[in-house]
C-alpha positions in Angstrom: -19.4 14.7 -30.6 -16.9 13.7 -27.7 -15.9 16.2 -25.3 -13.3 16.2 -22.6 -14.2 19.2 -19.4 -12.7 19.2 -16.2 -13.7 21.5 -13.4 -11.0 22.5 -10.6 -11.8 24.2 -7.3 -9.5 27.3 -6.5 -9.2 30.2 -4.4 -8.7 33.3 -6.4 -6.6 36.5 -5.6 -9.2 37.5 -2.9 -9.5 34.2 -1.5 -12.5 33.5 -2.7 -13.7 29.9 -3.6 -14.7 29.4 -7.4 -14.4 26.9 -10.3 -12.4 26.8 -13.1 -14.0 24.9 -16.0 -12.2 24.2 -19.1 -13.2 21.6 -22.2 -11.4 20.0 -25.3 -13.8 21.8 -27.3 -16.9 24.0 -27.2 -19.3 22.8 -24.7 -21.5 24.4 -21.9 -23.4 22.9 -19.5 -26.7 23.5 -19.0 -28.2 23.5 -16.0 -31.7 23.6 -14.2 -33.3 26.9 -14.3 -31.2 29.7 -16.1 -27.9 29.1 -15.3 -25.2 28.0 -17.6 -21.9 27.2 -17.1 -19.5 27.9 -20.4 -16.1 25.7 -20.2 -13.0 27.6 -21.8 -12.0 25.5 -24.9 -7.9 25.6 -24.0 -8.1 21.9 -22.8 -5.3 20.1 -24.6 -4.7 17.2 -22.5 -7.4 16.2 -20.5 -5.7 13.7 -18.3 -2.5 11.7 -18.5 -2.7 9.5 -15.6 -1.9 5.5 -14.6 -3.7 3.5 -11.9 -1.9 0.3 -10.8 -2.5 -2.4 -8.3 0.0 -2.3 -5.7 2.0 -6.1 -6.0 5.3 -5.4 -5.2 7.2 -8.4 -5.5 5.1 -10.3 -6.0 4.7 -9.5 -10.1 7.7 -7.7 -11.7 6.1 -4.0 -13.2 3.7 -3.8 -9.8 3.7 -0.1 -8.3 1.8 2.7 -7.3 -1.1 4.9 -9.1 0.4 8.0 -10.7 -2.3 10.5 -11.6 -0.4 12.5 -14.0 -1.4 15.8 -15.0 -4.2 18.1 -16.7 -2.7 21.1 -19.8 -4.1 24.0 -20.7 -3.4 26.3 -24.0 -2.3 29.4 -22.8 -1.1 30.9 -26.3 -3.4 34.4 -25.8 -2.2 34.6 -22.1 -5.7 34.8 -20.9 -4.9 32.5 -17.8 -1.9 34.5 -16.6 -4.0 35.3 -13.8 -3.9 32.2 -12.8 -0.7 32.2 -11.0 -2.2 34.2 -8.2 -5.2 31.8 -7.7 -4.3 28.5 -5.0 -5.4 25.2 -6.2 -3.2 22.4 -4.3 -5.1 20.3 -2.1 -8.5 21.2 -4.0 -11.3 18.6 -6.2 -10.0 17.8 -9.9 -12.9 16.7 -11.5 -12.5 15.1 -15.3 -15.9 14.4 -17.6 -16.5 12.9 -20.5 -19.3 14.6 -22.5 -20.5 12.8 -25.3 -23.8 12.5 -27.0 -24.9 15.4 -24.2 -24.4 12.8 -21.4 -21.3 13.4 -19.1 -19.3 10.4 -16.9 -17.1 11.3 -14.5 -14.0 9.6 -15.4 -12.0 11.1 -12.4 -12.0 12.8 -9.1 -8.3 13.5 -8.1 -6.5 16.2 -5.9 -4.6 18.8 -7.5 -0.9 19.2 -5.9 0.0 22.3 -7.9 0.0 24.5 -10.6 2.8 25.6 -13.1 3.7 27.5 -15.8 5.7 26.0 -19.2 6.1 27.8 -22.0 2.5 28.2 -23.8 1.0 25.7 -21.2 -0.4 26.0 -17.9 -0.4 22.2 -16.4 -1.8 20.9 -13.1 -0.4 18.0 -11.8 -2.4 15.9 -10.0 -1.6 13.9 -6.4 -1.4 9.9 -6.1 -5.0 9.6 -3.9 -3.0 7.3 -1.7 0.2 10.3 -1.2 -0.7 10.0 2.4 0.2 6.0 2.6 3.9 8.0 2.1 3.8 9.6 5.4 5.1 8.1 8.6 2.8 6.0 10.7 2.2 8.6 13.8 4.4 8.4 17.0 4.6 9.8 20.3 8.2 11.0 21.2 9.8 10.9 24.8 9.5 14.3 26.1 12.6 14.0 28.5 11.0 15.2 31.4 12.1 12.3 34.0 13.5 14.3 37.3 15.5 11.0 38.7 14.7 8.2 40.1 10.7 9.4 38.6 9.2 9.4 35.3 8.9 7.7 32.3 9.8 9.8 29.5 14.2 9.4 29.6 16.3 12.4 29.8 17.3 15.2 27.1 20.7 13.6 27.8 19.1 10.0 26.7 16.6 9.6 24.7 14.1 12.9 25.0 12.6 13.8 21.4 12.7 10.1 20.0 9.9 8.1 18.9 8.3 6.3 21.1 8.0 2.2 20.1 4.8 0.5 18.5 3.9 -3.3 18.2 1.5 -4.7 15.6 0.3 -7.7 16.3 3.0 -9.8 17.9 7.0 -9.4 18.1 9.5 -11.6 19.2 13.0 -10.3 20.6 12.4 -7.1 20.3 14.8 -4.3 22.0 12.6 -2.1 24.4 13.5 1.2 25.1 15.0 2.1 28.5 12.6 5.0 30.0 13.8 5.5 33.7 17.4 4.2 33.6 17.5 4.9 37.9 14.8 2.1 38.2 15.4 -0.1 34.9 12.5 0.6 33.3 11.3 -0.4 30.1 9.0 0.4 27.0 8.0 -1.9 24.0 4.8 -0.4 22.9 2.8 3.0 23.2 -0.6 2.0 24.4 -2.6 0.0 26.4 -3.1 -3.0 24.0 -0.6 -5.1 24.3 1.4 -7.8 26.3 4.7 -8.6 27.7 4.7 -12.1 27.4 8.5 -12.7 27.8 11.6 -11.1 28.6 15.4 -12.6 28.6 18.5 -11.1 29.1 21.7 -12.1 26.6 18.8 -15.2 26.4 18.2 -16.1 29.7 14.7 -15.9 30.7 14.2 -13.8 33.5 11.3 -15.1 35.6 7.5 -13.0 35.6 6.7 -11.7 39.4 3.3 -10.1 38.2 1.7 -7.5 36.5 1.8 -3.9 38.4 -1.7 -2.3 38.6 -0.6 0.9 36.9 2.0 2.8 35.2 3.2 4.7 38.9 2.3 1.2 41.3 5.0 0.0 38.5 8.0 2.9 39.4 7.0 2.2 43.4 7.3 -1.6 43.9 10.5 -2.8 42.4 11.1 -7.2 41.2 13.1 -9.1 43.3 16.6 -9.1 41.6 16.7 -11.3 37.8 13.1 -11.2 37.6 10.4 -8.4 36.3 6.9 -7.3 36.8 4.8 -5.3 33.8 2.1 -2.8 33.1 0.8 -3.3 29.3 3.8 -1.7 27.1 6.0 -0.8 30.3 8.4 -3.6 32.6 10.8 -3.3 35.0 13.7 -5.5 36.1 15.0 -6.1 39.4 18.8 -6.4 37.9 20.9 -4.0 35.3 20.3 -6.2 32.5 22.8 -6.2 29.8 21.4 -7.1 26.7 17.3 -6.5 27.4 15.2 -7.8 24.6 11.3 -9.3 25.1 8.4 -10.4 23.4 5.1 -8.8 23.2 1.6 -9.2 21.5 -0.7 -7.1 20.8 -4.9 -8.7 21.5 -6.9 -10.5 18.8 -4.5 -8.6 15.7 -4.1 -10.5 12.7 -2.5 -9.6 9.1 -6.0 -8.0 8.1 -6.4 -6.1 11.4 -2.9 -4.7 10.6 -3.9 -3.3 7.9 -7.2 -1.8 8.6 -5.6 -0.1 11.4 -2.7 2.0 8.7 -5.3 2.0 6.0 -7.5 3.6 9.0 -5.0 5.9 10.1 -4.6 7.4 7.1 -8.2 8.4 6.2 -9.2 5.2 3.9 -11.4 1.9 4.3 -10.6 -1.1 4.0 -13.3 -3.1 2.5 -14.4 -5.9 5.5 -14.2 -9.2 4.0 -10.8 -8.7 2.7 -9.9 -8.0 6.5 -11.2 -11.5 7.0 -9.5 -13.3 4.4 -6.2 -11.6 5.3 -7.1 -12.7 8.9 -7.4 -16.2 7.9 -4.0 -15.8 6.4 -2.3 -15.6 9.7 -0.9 -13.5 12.4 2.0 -11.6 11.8 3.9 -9.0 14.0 6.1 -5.9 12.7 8.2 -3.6 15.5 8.3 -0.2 14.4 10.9 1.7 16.7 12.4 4.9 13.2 10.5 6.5 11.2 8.7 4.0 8.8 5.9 4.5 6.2 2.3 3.6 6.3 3.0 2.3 2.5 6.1 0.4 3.6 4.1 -1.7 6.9 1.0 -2.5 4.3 3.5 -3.5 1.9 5.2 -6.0 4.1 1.8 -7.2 5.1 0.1 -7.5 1.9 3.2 -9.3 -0.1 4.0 -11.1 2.6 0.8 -13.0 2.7 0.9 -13.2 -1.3 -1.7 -10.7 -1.7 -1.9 -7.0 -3.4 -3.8 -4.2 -2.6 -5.8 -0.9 -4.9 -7.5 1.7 -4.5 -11.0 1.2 -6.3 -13.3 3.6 -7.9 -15.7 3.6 -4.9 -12.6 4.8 -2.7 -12.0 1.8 -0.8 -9.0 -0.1 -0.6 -8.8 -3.5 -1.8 -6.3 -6.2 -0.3 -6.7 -9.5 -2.4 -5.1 -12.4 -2.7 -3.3 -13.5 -6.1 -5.2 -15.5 -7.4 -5.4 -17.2 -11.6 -8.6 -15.4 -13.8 -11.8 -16.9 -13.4 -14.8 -15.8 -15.0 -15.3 -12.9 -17.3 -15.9 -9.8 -15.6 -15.1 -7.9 -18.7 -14.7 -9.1 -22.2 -13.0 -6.9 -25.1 -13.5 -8.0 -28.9 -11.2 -7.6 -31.0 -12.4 -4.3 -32.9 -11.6 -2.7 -30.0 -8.2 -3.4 -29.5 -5.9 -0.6 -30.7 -2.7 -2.6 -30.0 -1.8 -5.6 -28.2 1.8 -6.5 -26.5 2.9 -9.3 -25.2 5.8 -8.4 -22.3 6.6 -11.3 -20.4 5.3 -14.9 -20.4 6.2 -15.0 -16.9 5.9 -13.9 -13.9 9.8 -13.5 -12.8 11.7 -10.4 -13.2 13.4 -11.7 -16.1 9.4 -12.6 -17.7 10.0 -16.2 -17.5 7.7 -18.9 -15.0 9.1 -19.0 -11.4 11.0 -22.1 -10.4 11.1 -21.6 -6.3 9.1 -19.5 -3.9 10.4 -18.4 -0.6 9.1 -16.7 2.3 11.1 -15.7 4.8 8.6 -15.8 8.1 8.7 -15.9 11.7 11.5 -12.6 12.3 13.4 -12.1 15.3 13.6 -8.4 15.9 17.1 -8.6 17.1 19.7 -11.2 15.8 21.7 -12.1 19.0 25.4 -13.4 18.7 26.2 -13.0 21.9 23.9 -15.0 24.3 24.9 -16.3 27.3 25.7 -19.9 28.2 22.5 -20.3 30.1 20.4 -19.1 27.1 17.2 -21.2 26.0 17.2 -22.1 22.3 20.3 -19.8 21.5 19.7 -20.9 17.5 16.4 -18.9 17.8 17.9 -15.6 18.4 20.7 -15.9 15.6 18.8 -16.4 12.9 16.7 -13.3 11.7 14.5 -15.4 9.8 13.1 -19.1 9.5 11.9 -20.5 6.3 9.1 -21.4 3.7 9.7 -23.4 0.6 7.6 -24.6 -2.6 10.1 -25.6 -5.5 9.2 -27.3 -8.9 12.5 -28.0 -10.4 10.7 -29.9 -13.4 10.0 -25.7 -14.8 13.6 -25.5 -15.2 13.6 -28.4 -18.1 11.1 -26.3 -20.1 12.8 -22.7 -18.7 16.4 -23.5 -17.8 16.6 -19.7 -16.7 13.5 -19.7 -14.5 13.9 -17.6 -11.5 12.8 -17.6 -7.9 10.8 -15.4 -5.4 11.6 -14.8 -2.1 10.0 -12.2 -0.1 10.3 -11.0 3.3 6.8 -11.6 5.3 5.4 -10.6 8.7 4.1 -13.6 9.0 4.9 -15.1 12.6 4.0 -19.2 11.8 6.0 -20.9 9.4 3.2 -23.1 8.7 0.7 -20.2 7.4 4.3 -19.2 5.4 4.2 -22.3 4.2 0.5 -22.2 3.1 1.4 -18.7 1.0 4.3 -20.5 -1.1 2.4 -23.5 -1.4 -0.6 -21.3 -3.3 1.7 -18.9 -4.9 3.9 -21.9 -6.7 1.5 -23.0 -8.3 0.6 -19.9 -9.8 3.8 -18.5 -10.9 5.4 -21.4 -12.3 3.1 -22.2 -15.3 2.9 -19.6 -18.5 1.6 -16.2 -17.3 1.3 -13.3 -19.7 1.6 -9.6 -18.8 -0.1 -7.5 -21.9 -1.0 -3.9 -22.5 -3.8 -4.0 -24.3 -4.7 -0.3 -26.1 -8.6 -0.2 -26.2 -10.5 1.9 -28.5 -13.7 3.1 -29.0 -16.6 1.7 -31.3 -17.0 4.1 -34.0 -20.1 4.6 -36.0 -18.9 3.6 -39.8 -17.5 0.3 -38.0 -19.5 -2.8 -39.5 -20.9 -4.2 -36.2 -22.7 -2.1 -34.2 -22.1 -1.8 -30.0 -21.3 0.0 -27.5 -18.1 2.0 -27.1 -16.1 0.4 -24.4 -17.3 1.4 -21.1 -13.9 3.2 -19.0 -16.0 3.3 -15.4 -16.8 -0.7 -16.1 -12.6 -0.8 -15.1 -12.2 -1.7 -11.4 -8.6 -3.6 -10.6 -8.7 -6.9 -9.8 -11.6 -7.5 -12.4 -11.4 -10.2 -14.8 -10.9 -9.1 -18.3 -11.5 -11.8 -21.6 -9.6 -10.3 -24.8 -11.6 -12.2 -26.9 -9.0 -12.1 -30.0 -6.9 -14.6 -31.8 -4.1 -12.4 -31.7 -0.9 -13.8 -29.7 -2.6 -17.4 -29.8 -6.1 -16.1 -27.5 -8.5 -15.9 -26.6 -7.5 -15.5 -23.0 -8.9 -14.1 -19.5 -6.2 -11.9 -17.2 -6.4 -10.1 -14.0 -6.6 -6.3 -14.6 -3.8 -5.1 -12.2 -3.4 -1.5 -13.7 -4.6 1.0 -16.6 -3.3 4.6 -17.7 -5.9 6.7 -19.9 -4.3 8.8 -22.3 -7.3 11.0 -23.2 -6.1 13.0 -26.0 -5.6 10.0 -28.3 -8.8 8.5 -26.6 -6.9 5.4 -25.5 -7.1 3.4 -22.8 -4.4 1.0 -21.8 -5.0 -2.1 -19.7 -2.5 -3.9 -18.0 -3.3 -7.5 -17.7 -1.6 -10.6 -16.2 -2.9 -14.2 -16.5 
């Protein structure tokens, strides 16, 4: 006998912690010694939840997990008394129990609790909801009492964030701190650079680095040149259109995104960081409000890779890649249903013709430079870039698409390296199939194992090894959703 029990921490009315255990059907679990735990049969959907592999667009249909939620029955009204009892931000944990031997399934975080009708329903949080929060900024207090200080003015800009550089930036607009003595800010910390700074384009010339923050206020540049301390410079002239470049030490596109992944609780695992390394260097200027989820997106898609959270609770960031070797094969008694959605990887599910990435950003598109600028074509143009075409696809797929994305990536050559391995990939037949997996059932004629759900880990290699739709054929896993009341599983495959 299967059975589905899930056990939620809560507070009850007196604030005191306890579990709530509930099943799909009679069950209790025994325990060491004379304790028992009896689950209340009122389960009626276990779970209801998707997990997906985070490509963006890279693949059409990539997103984000969406837990989903747990039901209850609550016909009698027995758990009325759960709407005084707290649950958000507490342990989901969902079992399956069959044969007397229980696998955990899933550990999620409940967000809250509600009341329809005969149900009560917990819906559970995405475990990466805190990639949706802004990465973390100092603001400018406003403090400065004129000509000191380097925090602006309530009048200026007192109680706005304060600027951030990963890895390198070119033609960024700093902020203007101390507006008596012209100077400037283009990072919060002490890890990074000023390498240049120009004016409508002009260069202005670098009369040395100041030995701290308050040596930097006292000794002012001669006029049209500057002198710096890490995020901070000062100009000897009013400038009229101040923009620089900066770099933050030894930062590449993985150590990028360790540092948001970091920041928000989670691990990166360390040879991903590596390979992402290898990739290139990028740079990304955050001066608003911007999401954790938004700067590893740029990152990851931008250097033709997509990220997940695994089962071990790290985060994955791989690149795309064709299936190789069998993690996982299905037969074909297990398959419950088998559709075919695109043969293609473009958003209309045909092959990709043309791959673009646009590389190398300014952070501020100049129009109006100065005579004397250097390489005035630089500053226009937001973006330079990287191209791998195949027109020969359009003869087979006169409607094949193109990709273009928008990458971090600061050489054009490592752009260029990303389109020249994503081409290949996307232009040639790729299917993207849910495949409905079932379980191996006793009166079935050959005997084996019922499909193993914690063998799934995204990014696997999965073999459907059927004749249906013209397979056998091995896919990527890039997602699943378990619908546990039908005792389904759906993969998401693309290869």
């Amino acid at each position: 006998m299967k059975v589905w029990v899930v056990d939620i921490a809560a507070l009850d009315a007196s604030d005191e912690l306890i579990t709530l255990r509930f099943a799909s059907g009679d069950y209790t679990q025994v325990d060491a010694g004379p304790l028992h735990h009896f689950y209340d049969p009122k389960l009626t959907q276990p779970a209801l939840f998707q997990v997906l592999a985070n490509t963006g667009v890279l693949l059409p249909g990539g997103g984000r997990t969406s837990i989903g939620q747990v039901e209850l029955l609550n016909t009698d009204g027995e758990l009325n008394a759960l709407a005084d009892y707290a649950v958000d931000g507490r342990l989901m944990t969902l079992r399956r129990v069959e044969n007397g031997t229980a696998t955990t399934v899933l550990t999620a975080t409940v967000e809250r609790m509600t009341f329809a009708g005969n149900r009560v329903i917990f819906s559970l949080r995405d475990p990466l909801a805190a990639l949706d929060q802004a990465i973390e900024s100092n603001v400018y207090a406003g403090t400065n009492i004129l000509p000191d200080g380097t925090e602006g003015t309530v009048a200026d800009i007192g109680g706005t964030r304060k600027p951030l550089v990963f890895g390198s930036v070119v033609n960024a607009t700093p902020i203007l701190v101390n507006t008596s003595k012209l100077v400037y800010q283009v990072h919060d910390g002490s890890d990074v650079s000023v390498t240049a700074v120009r004016d409508r384009g002009v260069t202005l010339t670098h009369q040395g680095s100041a030995s701290s923050l308050s040596n930097l206020l006292a000794v002012a540049p001669d006029p049209g040149k500057y002198r710096d301390y890490q995020g901070y410079f000062c100009l000897g002239t009013a400038g009229k259109a101040v923009t620089c470049d900066a770099a933050r030490d030894n930062m590449g596109a993985g150590d990028v995104f360790d540092e948001i992944v970091s920041d928000a609780g989670f691990v990166v695992d360390s040879s991903d960081i590596a390979a992402l390394n290898a990739i290139g260097d990028v740079g990304i200027y955050v001066t608003d409000e911007m999401s954790r989820r938004l700067v590893l997106e740029t990152v990851a898609h931008g250097c033709g890779c997509y990220y997940a959270l695994n089962e071990d609770g790290v985060i994955r960031v791989v690149a795309l890649a064709a299936p190789t070797t069998a993690d996982i094969t299905i037969e074909t008694w297990q398959i419950a249903s088998l559709d075919r959605i695109a043969t293609g990887s473009g958003e209309n599910g045909l092959p990709i013709t043309k791959v673009t990435l646009r590389a190398d950003r300014v952070a501020t598109v100049q129009n109006d430079l100065a005579e004397a600028a250097v390489n005035p074509a630089r500053y226009t143009t937001e973006y330079r870039n990287a191209v791998a075409e195949d027109t020969a696809v359009r003869t087979r797929h006169p409607l094949a698409g193109e990709l273009i994305i928008d990458s971090p990536l600061r050489s054009v050559g490592a752009a260029q390296g990303v389109v020249d391995t994503l081409l290949p990939l996307l232009k040639v037949r790729r299917d993207r199939t849910e495949c409905g997996v079932k379980p191996r059932r006793a009166t079935d004629e050959i005997q084996s194992e019922d499909f193993d759900i914690s063998a799934l880990f995204l990014g696997a290699n999965v073999r459907l090894n059927t004749e249906r739709l013209g397979y056998p054929r091995t896919f990527v896993l890039l997602g699943w959703r378990l619908d546990a009341i039908q005792d389904r599983v759906y993969l998401m495959l693309w290869g």
